[in-house]
C-alpha positions as CSV (number, residue, x, y, z in Angstrom):
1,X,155.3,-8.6,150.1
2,X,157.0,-10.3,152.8
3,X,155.7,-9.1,156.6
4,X,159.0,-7.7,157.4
5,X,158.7,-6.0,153.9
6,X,154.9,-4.3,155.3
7,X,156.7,-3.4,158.8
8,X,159.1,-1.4,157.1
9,X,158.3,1.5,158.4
10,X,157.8,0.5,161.7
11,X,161.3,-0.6,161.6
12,X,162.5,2.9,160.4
13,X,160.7,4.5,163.4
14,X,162.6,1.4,165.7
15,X,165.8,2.4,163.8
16,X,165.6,6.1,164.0
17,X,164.3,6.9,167.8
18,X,166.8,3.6,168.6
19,X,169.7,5.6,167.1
20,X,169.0,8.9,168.6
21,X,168.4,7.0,171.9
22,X,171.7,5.3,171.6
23,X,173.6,8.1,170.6
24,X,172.3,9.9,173.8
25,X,173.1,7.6,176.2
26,X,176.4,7.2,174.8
27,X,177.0,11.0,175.1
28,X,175.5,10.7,178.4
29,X,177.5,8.3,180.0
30,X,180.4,10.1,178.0
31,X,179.9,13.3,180.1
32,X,179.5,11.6,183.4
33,X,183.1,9.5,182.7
34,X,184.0,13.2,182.3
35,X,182.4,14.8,185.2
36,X,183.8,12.0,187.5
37,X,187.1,12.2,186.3
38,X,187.4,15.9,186.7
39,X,185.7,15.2,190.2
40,X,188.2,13.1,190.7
41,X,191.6,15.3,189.8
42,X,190.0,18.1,191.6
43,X,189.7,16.0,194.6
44,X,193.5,15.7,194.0
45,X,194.3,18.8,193.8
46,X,192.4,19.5,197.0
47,X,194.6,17.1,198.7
48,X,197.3,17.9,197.0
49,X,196.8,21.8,198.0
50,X,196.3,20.9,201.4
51,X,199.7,18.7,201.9
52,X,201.2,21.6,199.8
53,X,200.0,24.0,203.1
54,X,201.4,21.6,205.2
55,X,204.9,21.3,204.1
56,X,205.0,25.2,204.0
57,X,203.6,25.0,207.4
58,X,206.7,22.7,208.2
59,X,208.8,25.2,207.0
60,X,207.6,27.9,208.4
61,X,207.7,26.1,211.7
62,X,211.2,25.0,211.3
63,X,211.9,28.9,211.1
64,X,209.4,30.1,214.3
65,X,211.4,27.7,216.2
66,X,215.2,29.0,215.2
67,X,213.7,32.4,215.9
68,X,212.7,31.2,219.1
69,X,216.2,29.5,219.6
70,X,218.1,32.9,218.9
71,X,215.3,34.9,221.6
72,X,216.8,32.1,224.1
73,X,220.5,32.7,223.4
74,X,219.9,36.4,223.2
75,X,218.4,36.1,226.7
76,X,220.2,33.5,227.8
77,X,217.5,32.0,229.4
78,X,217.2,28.4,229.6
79,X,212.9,28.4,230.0
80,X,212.4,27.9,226.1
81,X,213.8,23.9,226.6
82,X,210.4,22.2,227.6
83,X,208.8,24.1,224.7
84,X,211.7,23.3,222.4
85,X,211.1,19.8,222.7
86,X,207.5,19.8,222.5
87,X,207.6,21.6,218.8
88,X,210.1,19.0,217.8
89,X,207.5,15.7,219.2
90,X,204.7,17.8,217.2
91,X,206.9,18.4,213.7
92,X,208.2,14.6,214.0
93,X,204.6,13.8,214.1
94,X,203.0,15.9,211.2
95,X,205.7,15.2,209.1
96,X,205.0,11.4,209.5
97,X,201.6,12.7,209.0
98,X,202.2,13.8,205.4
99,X,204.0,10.7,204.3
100,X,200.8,9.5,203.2
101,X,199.8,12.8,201.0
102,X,203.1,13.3,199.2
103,X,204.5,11.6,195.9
104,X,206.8,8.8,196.5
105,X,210.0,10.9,195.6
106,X,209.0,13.5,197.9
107,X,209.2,11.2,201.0
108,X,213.0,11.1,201.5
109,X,212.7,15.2,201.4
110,X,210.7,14.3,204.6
111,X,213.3,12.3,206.4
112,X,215.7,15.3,205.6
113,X,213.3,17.1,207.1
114,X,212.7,14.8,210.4
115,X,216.5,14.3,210.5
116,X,217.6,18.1,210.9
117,X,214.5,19.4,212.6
118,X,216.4,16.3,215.4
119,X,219.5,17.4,214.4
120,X,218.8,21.1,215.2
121,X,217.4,20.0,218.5
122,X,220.4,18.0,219.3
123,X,222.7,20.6,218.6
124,X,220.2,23.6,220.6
125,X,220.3,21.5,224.0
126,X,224.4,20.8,223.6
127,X,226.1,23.1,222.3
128,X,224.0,26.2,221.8
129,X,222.0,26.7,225.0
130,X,225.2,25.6,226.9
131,X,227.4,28.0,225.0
132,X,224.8,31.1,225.5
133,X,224.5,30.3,229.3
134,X,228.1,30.0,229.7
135,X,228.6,33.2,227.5
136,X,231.6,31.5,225.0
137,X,230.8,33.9,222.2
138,X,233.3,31.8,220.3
139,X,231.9,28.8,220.9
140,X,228.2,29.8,220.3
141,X,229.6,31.4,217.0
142,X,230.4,27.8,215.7
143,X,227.8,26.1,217.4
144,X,225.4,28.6,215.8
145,X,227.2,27.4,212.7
146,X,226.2,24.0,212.5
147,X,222.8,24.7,214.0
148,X,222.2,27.3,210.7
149,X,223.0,24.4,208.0
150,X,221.1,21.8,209.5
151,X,218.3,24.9,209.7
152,X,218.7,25.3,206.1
153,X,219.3,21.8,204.9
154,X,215.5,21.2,207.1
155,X,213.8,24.1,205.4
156,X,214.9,23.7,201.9
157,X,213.3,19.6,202.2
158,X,210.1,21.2,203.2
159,X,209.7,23.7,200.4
160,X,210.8,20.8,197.8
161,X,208.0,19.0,199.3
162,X,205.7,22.1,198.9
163,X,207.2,23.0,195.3
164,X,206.8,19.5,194.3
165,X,203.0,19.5,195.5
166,X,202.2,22.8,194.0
167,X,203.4,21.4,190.4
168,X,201.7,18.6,191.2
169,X,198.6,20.5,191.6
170,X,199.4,22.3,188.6
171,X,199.9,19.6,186.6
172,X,196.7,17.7,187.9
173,X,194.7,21.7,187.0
174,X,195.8,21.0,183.3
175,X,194.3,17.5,183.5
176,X,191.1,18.6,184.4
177,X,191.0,21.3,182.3
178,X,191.9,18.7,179.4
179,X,189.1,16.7,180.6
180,X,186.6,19.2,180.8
181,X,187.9,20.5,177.3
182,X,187.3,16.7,176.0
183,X,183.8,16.8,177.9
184,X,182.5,19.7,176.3
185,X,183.6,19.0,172.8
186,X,182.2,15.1,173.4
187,X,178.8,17.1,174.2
188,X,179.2,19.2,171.0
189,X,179.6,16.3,169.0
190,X,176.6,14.3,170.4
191,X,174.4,16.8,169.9
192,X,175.4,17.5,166.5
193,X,175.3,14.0,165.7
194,X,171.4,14.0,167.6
195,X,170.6,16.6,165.4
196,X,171.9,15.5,162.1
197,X,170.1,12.1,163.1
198,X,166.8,14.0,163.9
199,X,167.3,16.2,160.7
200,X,167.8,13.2,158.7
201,X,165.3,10.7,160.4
202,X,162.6,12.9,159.7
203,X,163.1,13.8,155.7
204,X,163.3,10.1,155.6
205,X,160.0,9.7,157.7
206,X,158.5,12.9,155.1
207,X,159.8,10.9,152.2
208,X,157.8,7.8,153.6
209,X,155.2,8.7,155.2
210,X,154.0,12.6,154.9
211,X,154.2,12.6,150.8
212,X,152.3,9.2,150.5
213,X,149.7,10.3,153.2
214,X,149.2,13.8,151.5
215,X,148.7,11.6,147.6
216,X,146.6,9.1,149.6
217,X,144.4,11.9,150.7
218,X,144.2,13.7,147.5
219,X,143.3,10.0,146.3
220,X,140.7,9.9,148.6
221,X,139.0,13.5,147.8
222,X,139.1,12.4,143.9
223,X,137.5,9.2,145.3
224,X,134.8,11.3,147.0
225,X,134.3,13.1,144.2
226,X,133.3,10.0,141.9
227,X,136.6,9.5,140.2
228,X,136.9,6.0,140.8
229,X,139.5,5.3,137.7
230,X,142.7,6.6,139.3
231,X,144.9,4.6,141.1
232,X,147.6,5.2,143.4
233,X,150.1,1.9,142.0
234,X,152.9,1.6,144.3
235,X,152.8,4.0,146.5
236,X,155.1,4.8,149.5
237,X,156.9,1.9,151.0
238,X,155.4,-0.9,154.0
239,X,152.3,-0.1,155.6
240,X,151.9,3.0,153.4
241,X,152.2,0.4,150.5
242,X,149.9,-2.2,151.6
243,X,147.1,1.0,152.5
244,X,147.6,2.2,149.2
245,X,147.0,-1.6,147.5
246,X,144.0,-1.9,149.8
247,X,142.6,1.4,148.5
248,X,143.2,0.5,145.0
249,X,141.6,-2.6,145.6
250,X,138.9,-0.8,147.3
251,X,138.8,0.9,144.0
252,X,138.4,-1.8,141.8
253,X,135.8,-3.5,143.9
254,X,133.1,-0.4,143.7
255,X,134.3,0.2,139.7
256,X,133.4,-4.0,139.3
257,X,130.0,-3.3,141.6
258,X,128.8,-0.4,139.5
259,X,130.0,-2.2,136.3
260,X,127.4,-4.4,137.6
261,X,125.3,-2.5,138.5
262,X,125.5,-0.7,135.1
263,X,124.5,-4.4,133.7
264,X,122.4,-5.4,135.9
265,X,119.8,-2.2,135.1
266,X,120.9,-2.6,131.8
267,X,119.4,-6.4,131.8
268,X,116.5,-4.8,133.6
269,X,115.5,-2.7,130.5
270,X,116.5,-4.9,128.1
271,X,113.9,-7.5,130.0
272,X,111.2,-5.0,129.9
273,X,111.7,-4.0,126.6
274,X,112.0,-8.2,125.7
275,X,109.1,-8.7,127.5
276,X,107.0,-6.3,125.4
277,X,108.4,-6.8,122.1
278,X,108.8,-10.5,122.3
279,X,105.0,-11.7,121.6
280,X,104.5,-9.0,118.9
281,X,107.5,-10.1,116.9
282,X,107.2,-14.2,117.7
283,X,103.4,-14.2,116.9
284,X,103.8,-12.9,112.8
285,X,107.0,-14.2,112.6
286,X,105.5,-18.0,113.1
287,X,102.5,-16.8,110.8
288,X,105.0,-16.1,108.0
289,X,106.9,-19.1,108.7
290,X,104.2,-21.7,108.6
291,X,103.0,-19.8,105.0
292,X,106.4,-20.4,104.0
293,X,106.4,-24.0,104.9
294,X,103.3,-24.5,102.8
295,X,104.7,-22.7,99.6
296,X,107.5,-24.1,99.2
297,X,106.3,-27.6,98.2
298,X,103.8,-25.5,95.8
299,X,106.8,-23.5,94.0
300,X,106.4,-23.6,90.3
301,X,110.2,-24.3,90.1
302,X,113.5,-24.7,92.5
303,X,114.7,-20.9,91.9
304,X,111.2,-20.2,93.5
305,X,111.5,-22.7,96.4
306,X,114.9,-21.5,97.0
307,X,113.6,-18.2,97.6
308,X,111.2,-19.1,100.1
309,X,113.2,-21.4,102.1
310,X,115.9,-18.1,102.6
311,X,113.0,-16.2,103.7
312,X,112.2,-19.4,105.9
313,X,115.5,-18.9,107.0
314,X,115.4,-15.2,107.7
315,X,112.7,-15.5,109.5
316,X,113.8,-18.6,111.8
317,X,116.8,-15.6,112.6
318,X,114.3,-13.3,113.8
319,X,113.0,-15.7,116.3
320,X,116.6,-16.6,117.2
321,X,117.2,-12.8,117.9
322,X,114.2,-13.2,120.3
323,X,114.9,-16.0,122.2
324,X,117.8,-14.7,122.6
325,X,116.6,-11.2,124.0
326,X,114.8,-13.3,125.9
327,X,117.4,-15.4,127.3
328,X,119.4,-12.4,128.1
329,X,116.5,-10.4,129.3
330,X,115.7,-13.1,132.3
331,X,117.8,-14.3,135.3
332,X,118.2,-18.4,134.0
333,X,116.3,-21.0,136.5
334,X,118.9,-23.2,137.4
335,X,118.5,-27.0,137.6
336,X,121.3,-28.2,139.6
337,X,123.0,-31.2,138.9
338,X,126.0,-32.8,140.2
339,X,128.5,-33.6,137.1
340,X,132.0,-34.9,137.0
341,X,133.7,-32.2,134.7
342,X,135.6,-35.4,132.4
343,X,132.3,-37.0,131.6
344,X,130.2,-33.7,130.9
345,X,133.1,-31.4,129.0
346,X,133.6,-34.6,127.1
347,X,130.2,-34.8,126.0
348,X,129.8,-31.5,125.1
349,X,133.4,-31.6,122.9
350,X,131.7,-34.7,120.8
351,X,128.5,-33.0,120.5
352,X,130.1,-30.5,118.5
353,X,132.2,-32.3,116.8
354,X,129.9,-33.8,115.1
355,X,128.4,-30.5,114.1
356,X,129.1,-28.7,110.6
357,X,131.1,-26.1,112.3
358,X,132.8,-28.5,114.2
359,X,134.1,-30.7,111.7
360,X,135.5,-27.4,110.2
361,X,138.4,-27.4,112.8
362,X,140.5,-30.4,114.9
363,X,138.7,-29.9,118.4
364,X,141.6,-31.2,120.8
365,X,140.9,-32.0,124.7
366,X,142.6,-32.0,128.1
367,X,139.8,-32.3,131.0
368,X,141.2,-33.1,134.3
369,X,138.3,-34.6,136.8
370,X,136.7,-32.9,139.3
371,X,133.1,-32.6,140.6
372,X,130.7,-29.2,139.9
373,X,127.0,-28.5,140.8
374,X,126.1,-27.0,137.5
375,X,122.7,-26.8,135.2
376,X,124.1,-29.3,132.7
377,X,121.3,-27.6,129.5
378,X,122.8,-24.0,130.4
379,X,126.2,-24.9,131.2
380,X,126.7,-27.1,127.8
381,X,124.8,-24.0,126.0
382,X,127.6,-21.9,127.4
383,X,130.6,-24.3,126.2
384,X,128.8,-24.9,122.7
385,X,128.7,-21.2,122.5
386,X,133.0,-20.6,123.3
387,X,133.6,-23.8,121.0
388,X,131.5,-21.7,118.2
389,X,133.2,-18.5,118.7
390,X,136.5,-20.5,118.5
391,X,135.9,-22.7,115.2
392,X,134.1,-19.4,113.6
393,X,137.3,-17.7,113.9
394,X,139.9,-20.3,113.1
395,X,140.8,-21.1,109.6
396,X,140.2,-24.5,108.1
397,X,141.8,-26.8,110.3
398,X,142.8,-25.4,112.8
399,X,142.9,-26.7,116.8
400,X,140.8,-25.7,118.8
401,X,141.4,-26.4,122.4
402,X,138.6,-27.7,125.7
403,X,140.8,-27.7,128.6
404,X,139.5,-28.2,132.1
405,X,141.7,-28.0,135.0
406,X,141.7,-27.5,138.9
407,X,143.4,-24.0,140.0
408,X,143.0,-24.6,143.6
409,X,141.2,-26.4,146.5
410,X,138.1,-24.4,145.8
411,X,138.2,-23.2,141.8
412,X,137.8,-25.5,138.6
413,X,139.0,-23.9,135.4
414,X,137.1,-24.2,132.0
415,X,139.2,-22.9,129.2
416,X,138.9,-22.8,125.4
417,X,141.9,-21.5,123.2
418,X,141.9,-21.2,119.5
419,X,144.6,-19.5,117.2
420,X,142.7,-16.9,115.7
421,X,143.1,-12.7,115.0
422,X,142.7,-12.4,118.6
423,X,140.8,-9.8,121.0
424,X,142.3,-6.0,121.1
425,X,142.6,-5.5,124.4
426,X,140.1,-2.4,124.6
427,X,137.7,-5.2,123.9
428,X,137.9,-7.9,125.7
429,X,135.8,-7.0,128.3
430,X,132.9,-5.0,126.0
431,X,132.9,-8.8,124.5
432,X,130.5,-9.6,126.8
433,X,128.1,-7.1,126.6
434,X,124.7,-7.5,124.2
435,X,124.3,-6.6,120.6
436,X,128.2,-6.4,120.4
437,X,129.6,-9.2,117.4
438,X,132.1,-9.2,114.8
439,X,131.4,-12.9,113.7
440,X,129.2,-12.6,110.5
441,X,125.3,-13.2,111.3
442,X,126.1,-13.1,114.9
443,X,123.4,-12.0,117.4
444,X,125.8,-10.0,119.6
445,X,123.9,-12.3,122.4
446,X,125.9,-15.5,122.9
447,X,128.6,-13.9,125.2
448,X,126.4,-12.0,126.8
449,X,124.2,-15.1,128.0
450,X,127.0,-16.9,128.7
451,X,128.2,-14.3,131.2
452,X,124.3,-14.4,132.8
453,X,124.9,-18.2,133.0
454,X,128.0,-18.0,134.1
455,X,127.1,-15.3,136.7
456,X,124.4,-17.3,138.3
457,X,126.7,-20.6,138.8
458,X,128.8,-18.1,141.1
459,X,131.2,-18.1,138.5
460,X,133.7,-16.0,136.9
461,X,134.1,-15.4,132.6
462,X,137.2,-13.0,131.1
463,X,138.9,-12.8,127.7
464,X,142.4,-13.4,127.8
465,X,145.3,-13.5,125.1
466,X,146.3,-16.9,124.5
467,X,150.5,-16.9,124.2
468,X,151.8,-17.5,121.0
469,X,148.4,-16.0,119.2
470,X,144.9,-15.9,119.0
471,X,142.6,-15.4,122.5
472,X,141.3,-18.0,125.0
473,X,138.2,-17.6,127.6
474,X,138.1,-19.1,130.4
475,X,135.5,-19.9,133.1
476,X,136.2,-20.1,136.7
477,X,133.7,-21.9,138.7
478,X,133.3,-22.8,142.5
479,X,133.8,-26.8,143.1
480,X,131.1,-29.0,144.6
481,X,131.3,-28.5,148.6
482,X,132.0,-32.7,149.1
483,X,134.9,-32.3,146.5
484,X,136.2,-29.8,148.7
485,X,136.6,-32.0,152.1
């Protein structure tokens, strides 16, 4: 598994809280752009209502002021002209004022309104103050006249400024209520889409994590409870995964250690027993053997001699049993010796070659060279042993195979391969445990010492199926420590 593959769920935790994070700030930047730009047309409108105020104020002015005209003609008093002129300075002024505030189009409304209110004063001070003082009703009348339509004409450019301000305002209302409509269904949708992320980030973080945490537990009570077979496989996904491969390996370490540990106290009682039986058995054995060895030159006839050498026989396989036992029954003392592999395996191949069983079958070798620290007598006992096992159950002829290869920087493979039946599976590793043979007048012993052997050169042994047919076993054993430099 790659280590972006055993971060994966740290990279779903990045993914999801990244997400949610982005989708909030998104929403809220959203909602201020919102919020600003309804501050923003609201501000307008405020101004907007203000100049509206303004040009009504104009107006209404413009209105005051002919009132105050008509008071003077109706008086005919000539004290309203210093006033009259001072409202017309002050509505010149704050219509230039609202220039600024109004729409483009609205401005010439405002000269209209600038040119009457001067027209109105123009016509006041010549014609209709004059008129009034010099009481021509006629002429008033028609000076009155004119001063009415530029009156009107003044007024009706001020409340198209207003008008055009107030549906300005109006129109800038709508905008902010389509902007705070937008705002609020933007918020909707960001915090549906937070929640659906939310909703859906954590099934995906129960689906990775809770479920494989709550098996890994149960896992670990069964554990606790001493049942060490189960395994959780591929569990989960990332770190879960590589926790659950450590615990199975965990697993398989203690089930290996108290397989061991099964042996190892199993060796123990076999030694005692060995130990005991050993001397009683070997003593009247070698008795009966050396009788043998003297009758058998006495023998009245061959038939009879025949006889005695099977017993002779016989009882030479008793004493095999026991050395055996004994073998098996006692760590090996190890005599250390520094062999290249191509010299030694190559011995041991024509040693049994030349051997009755080994000129039964064509014993083929590949060694490749390396250097091991191995008790050569134990070591070629062991490799005499797997080429025995091979040739006993391969028919006439047959290869047989002594391979020897390096598997690493460390490890130096000893492998041999035949093309026999083969090793059901349920048995390749009970093999290797005592008293356990299906080779005719087998011991049950010789894979059994050959694992003791093997164990105490630091080594590994296993019983594999050889492609194509038939089984091989191999040896894996640590390199000498200058080989390894």
């Amino acid at each position: 598994m790659t280590r972006s593959a055993e971060r994966s769920i740290g990279r779903q935790l990045a993914v999801g809280f990244g997400s949610i994070a982005t989708v909030a700030a998104l929403l809220c930047v959203g909602l201020l752009f919102a919020l600003v730009r309804v501050d923003a047309i609201l501000e307008k409108v405020r101004e907007d209502g203000v100049a509206a105020r303004e040009a009504l104020s104009l107006s209404l002015s413009v209105r005051e002021h002919y009132l105050h005209e008509s008071h003077t003609v109706i008086q005919h008093d000539s004290g309203q002209v210093g006033p009259h002129e001072a409202w017309l300075v002050d509505l010149q002024r704050r219509a230039r004022a609202l220039r600024a505030a109004v729409p483009v189009s609205e401005r010439a409304r405002l000269e209209t309104l600038m040119r009457e209110s001067r027209a109105l004063d123009e016509v006041f001070r010549r014609a209709v103050l004059p008129a009034a003082l010099a009481r021509d009703h006629e002429r008033l009348q028609r000076a009155h006249a004119v001063a009415g339509r530029h009156l009107e004409r003044a007024t009706d450019a001020a409340d198209a400024v207003a008008r055009s301000l107030e549906e300005r305002m109006v129109a800038a209302r709508r905008r902010a209520q389509e902007a705070t409509a937008l705002g609020m269904l933007l918020g909707c949708i960001g915090v549906l889409t937070i929640l659906i992320l939310a909703i859906g980030f954590s099934l995906q973080l129960r689906r990775a994590i809770s479920r494989p945490l709550g098996l890994l537990a149960e896992a670990a009570e069964r554990f606790g409870r001493g049942e060490t077979q189960a395994e959780l496989g591929e569990l989960g996904v990332g770190e879960i995964r590589v926790v659950a491969r450590a615990f199975d390996a965990m697993a398989e370490g203690i089930r290996e250690r108290e397989a061991a540990l099964v042996r190892s106290e199993r060796l123990a009682a076999i030694g005692q027993l060995a130990a005991g039986v050993a001397h009683e058995i070997n003593n009247p054995v070698a008795v009966i053997r050396g009788y043998l060895r003297t009758m058998v030159p006495e023998a009245r006839d061959e038939s009879q001699a025949t006889e005695l050498r099977i017993l002779d026989q016989e009882a030479a396989a008793c004493q095999r049993i026991v050395d055996d036992l004994l073998a098996y029954g006692r760590d090996p003392d190890l005599s250390l010796e520094r062999l290249g592999t191509r010299a030694f395996l190559g011995d041991a191949a024509r040693r049994f070659a030349a051997t009755d069983l080994g000129s039964g079958v064509d014993l083929a070798s590949d060694i490749e060279d390396a250097k091991l620290e191995v008790d050569p007598v134990r070591m070629r006992q062991v490799v005499d042993n797997l080429l025995s096992n091979a040739a006993e159950f391969s028919e006439a002829g047959a290869t047989v195979v002594l391979r020897g290869a390096l598997l690493d920087q460390d490890t130096y493979r000893i492998e041999v391969l035949d093309r026999g039946p083969g090793i059901p599976e349920d048995q390749r590793e009970r093999v290797f445990e005592p008293f356990r043979s299906s080779r005719p007048g087998g011991t049950g012993l010789g894979l059994a010492i050959s694992r003791v052997i093997v164990s105490a050169h630091r080594g590994q042994i296993r019983a594999v199926p050889r492609p194509g047919g038939g089984s091989s076993i191999q040896i894996d054993l640590p390199r000498a420590q200058e080989s390894r430099r």
